[in-house]
C-alpha atoms as a printed R data frame, in Angstrom:
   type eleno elety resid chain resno       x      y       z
1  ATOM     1    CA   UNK     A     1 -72.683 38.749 -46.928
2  ATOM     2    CA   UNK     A     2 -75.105 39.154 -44.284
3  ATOM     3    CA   UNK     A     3 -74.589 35.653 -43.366
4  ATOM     4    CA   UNK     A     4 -71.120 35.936 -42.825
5  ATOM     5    CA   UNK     A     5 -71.657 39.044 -40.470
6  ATOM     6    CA   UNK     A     6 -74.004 37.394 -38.687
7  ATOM     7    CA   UNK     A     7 -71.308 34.396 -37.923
8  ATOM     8    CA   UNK     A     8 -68.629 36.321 -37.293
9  ATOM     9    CA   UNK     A     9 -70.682 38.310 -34.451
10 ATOM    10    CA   UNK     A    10 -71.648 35.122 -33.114
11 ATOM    11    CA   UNK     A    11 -68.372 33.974 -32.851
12 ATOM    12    CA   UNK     A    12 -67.364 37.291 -31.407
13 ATOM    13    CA   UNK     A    13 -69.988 36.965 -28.918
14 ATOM    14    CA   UNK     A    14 -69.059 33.635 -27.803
15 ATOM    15    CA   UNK     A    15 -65.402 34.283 -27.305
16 ATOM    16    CA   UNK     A    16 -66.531 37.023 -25.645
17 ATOM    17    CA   UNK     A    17 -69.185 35.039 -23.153
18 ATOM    18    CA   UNK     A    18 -66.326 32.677 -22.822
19 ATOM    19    CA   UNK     A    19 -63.684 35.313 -21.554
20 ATOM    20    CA   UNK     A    20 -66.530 36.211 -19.049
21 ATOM    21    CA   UNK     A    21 -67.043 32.862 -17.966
22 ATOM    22    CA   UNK     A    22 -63.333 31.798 -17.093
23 ATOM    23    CA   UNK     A    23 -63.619 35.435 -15.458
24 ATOM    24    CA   UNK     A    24 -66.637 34.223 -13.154
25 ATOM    25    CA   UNK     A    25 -64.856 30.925 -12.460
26 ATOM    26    CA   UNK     A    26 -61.724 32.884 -10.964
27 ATOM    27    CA   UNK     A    27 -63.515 35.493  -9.146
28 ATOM    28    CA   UNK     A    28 -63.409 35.434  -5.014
29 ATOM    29    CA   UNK     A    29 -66.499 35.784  -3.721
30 ATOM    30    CA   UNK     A    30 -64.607 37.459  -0.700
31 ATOM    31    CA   UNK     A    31 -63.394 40.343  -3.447
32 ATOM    32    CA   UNK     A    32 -66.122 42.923  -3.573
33 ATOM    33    CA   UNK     A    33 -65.131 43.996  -6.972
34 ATOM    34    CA   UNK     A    34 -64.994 40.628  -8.884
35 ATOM    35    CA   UNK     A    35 -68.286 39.643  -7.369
36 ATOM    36    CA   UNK     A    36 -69.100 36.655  -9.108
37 ATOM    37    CA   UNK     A    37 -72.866 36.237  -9.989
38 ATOM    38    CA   UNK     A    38 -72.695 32.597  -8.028
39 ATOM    39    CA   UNK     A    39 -71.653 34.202  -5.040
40 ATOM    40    CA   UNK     A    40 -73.959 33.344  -1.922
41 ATOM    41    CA   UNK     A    41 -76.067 35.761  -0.452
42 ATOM    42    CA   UNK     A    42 -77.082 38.453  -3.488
43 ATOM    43    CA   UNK     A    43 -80.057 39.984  -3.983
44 ATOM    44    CA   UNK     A    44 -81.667 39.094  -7.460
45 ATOM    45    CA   UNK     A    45 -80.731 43.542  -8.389
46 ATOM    46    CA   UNK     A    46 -77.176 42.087  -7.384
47 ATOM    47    CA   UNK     A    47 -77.017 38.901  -9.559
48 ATOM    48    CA   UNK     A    48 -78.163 41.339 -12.204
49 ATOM    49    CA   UNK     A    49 -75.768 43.886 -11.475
50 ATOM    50    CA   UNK     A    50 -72.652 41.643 -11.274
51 ATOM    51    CA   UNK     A    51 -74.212 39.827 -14.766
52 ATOM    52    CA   UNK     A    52 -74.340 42.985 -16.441
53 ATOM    53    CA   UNK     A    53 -70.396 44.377 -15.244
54 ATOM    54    CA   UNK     A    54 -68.960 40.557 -15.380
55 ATOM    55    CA   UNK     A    55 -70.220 39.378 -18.718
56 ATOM    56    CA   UNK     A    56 -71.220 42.542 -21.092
57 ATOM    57    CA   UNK     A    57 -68.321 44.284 -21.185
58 ATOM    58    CA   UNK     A    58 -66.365 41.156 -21.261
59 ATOM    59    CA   UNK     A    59 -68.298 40.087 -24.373
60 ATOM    60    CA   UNK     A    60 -67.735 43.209 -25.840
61 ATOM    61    CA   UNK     A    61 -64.432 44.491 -25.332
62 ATOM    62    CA   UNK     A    62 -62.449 40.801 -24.951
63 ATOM    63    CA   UNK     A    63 -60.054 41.799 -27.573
64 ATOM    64    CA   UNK     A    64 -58.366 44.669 -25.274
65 ATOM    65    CA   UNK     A    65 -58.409 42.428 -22.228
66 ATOM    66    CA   UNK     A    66 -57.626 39.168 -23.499
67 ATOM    67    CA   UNK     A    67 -53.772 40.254 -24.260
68 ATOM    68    CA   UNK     A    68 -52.953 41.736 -20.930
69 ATOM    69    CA   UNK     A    69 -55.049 38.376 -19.464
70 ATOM    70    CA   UNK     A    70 -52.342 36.451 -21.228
71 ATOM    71    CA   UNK     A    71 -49.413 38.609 -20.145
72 ATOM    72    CA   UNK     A    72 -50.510 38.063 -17.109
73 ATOM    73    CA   UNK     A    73 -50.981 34.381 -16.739
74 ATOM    74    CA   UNK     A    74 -47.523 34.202 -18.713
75 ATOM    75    CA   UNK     A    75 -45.769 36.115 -16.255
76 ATOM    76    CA   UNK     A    76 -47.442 34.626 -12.960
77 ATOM    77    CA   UNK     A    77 -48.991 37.947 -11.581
78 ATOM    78    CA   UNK     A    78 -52.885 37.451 -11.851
């Protein structure tokens, strides 16, 4: 049993990081509050900071954002 928990919080976890990542890859580094950890120019506090608001939460809550992400990319409006 513990086995099985521990897989399915992987698995959690890596939708999760993945969800994070595609939200990384279509942040502007010209939009203050998307800042994307790659963007040029951040202090290491910064890289931290954006790391911690653009992939925790992700990771942990994906499976309230990921259906408005879809509705979104369905209907055009992101």
């Amino acid at each position: 049993m513990r086995k099985v928990l521990l897989y399915f919080v992987f698995i959690y976890l890596l939708i999760g990081f993945g969800y994070a990542v595609y939200g990384q890859i279509i942040a502007d580094p010209n939009d203050p509050p998307p800042m994307p950890i790659w963007a040029p120019g951040l202090s290491p506090g910064q890289r931290f900071g954006a790391f911690l608001l653009g992939f925790v939460p992700p990771m942990l809550l994906w499976p309230v954002w990921l259906p408005a992400t879809i509705w979104c990319l369905i209907r055009g409006i992101c």
